[in-house]
C-alpha positions in Angstrom: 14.7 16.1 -12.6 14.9 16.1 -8.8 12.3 14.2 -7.2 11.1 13.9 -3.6 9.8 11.3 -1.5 7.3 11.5 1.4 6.8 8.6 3.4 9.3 6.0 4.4 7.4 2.9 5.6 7.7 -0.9 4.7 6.7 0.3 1.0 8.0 3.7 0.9 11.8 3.3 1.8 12.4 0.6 -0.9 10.5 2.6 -3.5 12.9 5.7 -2.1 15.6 3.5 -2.6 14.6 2.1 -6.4 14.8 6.3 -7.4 17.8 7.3 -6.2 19.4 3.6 -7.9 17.9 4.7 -11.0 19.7 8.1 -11.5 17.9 10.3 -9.9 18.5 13.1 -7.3 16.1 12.4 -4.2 15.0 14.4 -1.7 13.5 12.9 1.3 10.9 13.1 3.9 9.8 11.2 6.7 7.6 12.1 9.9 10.1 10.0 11.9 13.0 12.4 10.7 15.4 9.2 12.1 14.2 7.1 9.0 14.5 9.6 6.7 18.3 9.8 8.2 19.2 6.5 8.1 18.0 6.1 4.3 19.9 8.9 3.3 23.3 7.6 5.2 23.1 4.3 4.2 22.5 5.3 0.1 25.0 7.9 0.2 27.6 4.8 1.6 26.9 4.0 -2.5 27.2 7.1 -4.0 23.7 8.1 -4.5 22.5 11.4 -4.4 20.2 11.9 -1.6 19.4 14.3 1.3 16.4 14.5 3.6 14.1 17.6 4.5 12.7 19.0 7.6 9.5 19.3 6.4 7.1 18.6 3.3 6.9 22.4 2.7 11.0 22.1 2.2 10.7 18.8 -0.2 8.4 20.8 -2.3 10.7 23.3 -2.1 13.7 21.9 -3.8 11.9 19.2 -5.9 10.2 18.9 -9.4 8.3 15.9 -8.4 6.6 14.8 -5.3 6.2 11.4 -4.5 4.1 10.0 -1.6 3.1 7.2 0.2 1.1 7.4 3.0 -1.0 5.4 4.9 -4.4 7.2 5.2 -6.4 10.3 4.3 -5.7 11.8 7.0 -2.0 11.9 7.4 -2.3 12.7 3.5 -4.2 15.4 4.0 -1.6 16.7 6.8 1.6 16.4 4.9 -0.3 18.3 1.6 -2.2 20.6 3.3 -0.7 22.1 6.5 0.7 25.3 6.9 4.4 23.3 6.4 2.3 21.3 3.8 3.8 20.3 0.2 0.9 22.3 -1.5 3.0 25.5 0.4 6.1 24.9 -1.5 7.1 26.8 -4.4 9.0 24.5 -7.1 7.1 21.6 -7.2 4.7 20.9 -10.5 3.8 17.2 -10.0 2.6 15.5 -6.8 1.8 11.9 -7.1 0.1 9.9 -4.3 0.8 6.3 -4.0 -0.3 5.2 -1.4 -4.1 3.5 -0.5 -6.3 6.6 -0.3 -10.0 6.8 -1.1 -11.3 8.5 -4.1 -12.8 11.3 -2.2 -9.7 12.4 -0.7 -8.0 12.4 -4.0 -10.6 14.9 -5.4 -9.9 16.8 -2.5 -6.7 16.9 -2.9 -7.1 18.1 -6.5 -8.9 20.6 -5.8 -6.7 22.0 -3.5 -3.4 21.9 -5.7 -1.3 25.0 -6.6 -2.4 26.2 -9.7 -1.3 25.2 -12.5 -0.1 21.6 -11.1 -0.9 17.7 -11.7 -2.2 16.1 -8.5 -2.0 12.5 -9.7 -3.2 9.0 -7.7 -1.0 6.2 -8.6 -1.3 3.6 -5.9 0.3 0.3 -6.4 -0.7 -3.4 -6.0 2.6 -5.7 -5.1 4.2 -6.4 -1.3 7.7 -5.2 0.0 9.7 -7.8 -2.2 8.0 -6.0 -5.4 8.5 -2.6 -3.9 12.1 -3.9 -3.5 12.4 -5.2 -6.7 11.0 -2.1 -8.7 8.1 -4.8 -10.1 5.0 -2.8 -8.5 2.1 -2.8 -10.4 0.8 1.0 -11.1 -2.6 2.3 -11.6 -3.2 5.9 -12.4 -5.8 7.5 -12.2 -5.1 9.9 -15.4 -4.8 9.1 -19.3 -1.4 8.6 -21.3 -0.3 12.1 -22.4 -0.6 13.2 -19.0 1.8 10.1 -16.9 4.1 10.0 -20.1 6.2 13.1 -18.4 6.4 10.6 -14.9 7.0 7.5 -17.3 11.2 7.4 -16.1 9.7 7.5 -12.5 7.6 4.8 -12.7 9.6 2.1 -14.3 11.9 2.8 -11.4 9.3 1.8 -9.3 7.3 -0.8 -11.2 6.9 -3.4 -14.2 3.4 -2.1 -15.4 1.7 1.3 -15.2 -2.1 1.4 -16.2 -3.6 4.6 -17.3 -7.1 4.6 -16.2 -8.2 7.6 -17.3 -9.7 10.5 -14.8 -8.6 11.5 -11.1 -9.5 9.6 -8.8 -9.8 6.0 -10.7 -6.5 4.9 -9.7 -7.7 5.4 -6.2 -10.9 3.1 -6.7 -8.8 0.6 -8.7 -6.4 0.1 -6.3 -9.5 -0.7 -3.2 -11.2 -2.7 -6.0 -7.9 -4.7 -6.2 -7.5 -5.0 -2.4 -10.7 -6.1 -1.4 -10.1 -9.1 -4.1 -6.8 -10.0 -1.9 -8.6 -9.4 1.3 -11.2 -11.4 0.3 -8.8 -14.3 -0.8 -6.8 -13.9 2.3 -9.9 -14.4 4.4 -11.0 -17.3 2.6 -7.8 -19.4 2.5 -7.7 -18.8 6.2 -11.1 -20.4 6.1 -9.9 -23.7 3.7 -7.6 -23.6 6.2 -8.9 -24.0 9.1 -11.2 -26.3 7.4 -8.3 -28.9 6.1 -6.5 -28.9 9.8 -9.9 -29.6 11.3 -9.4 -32.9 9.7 -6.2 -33.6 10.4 -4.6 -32.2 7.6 -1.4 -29.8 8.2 -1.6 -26.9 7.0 1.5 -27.4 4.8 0.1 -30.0 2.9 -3.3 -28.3 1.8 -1.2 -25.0 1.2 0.9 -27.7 -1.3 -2.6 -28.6 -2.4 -4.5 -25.3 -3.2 -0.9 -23.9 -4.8 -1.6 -26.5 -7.1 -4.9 -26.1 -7.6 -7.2 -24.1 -9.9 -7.9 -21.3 -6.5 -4.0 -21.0 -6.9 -3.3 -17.2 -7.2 0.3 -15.3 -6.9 0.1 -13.9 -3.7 -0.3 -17.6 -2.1 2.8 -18.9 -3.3 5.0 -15.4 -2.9 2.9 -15.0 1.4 3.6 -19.3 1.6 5.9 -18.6 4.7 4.2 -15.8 6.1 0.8 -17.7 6.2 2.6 -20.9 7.4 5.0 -19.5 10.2 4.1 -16.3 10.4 6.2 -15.9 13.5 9.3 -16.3 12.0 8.9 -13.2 9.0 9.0 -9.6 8.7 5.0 -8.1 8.7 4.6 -6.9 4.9 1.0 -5.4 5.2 -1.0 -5.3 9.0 -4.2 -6.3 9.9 -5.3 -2.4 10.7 -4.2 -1.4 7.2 -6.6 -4.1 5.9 -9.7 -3.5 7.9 -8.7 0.7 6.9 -8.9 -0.9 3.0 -11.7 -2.6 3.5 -14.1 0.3 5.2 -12.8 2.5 3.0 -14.0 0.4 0.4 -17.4 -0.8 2.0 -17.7 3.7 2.1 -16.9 3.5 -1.6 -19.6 0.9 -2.4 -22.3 2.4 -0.3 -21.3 5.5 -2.5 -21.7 4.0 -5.5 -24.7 1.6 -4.8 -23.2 -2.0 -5.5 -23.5 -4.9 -3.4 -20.5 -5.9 -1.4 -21.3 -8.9 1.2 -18.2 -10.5 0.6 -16.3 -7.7 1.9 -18.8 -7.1 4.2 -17.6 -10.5 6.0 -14.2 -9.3 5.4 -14.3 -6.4 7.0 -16.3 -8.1 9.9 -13.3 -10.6 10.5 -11.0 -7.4 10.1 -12.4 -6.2 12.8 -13.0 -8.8 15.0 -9.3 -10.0 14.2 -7.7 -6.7 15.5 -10.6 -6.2 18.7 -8.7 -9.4 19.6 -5.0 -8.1 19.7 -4.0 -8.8 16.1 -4.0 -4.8 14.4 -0.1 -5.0 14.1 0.5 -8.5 13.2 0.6 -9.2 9.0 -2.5 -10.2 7.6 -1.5 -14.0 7.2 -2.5 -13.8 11.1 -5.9 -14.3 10.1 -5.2 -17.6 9.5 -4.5 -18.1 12.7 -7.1 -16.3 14.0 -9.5 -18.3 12.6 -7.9 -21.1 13.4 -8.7 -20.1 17.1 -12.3 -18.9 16.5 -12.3 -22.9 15.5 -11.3 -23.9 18.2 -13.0 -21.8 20.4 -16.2 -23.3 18.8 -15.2 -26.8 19.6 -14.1 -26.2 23.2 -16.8 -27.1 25.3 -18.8 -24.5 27.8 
């Protein structure tokens, strides 16, 4: 099976990588043709079969599988759908999207498929060290019989897949999932800033709530992001949460559920990146609230 790979981000190049370790031949696109490139140099330094494509039309092309992982609709919709679009090409039978992408955009996309092909949504919940480790967790949005042809794919990539039953479910999973982290994120910030106004460092109530019953995995595995964010690599940016979380405000408006949690969420989101902080990881939010603190105390 030759399978191809669209989108080589922070999450996409490691998952690349994880395929091509794992036997397979990969074919690989990139809008920044200089990533796709420097992948392709640097796995064939180990003897890995790999080779990058001009364009999504030409991965689908010379592929049996389709891989993606993009970072909207949008640019989704442009790497399927234009005239040098994956949905052009002529040998591909499986396209699975992996990235964040709302619900509605994955019934577009299956709608718009070749005939005769599975358009499938598996996004994935896990940061850059489980994209590098192959221990993603996957959620598709299909039932059994129809992942069990992709199942050698997807324990390349990850340590769990989840069938979920129709199109489109993977996709509301998955924002279901992130607005639970979002949420989390925005409230540790908050104990926090709390703790410090005290007096207390921020190390010793993160030692404090790791130990704690609001302990959760993503604390302890972010601990050095959230504590000197400076000094790491961004894993996930403030713009990519606030797009999570108004795709999923969309999604509960939609579906008539209450959300004022994420409502709040999304409010700091947005506040977070009108102040400079889109391209910084989410652990900024710490600090910004640790200055929305201050701000407060500062008199006029």
């Amino acid at each position: 099976m030759i399978v191809g790979f669209a989108g080589l981000g922070r999450m996409g190049a490691p998952m690349a990588e994880n395929l091509a370790r794992a036997g397979f031949d990969l074919v690989v696109w990139n809008r920044s043709a200089e990533k796709a490139r420097a992948l392709c140099a640097g796995l064939r330094e180990q003897g890995l079969s790999v080779v990058a494509v001009d364009t999504p039309r030409a991965l689908s092309d010379a592929c049996d599988v389709v891989v993606t992982m993009l970072a909207d609709d949008r640019a989704s919709w442009s790497v399927h759908c234009d005239p040098q679009g994956l949905f052009e090409g002529t040998r591909a039978h499986s396209f699975v999207e992996m990235g964040t992408l709302s619900p509605q955009h994955i019934q577009a996309l299956h709608e718009a498929r070749p005939a005769g092909s599975l358009l499938l949504d598996a996004p994935v919940s896990g940061a850059t060290q489980a994209a590098q480790d192959g221990q993603l967790l996957i959620m598709a949005g299909a039932a059994k019989p129809q992942i069990a042809p992709l199942a050698a794919i997807f324990e390349a990539l990850g340590k769990q897949t989840m069938a979920l039953g129709a199109v489109g479910q993977g996709a509301i999973m998955k924002l279901a999932v992130n607005s639970l982290i979002h949420g989390i994120n925005q409230t540790l910030a908050e104990a926090l800033a709390l703790a410090s106004a005290s007096g207390i460092t921020k190390s010793q109530a993160f030692d404090v709530i790791e130990a704690s019953a609001a302990a959760a995995p993503m604390l302890s595995y972010r601990r050095p992001l959230y504590l000197d964010e400076d000094q790491h690599a961004v894993t996930f940016t403030v713009a990519l949460a606030r797009k999570d979380m108004e795709v999923t405000a969309e999604l509960a408006t939609a579906l008539g559920t209450a959300m004022p949690q994420g409502q709040v969420t999304l409010s700091q989101l947005k506040q977070a990146e009108a102040a400079g902080y889109a391209q910084r990881d989410m652990a900024s939010i710490v600090d910004f609230t640790l200055k929305q603190t201050k701000q407060k105390e500062t008199p006029s």
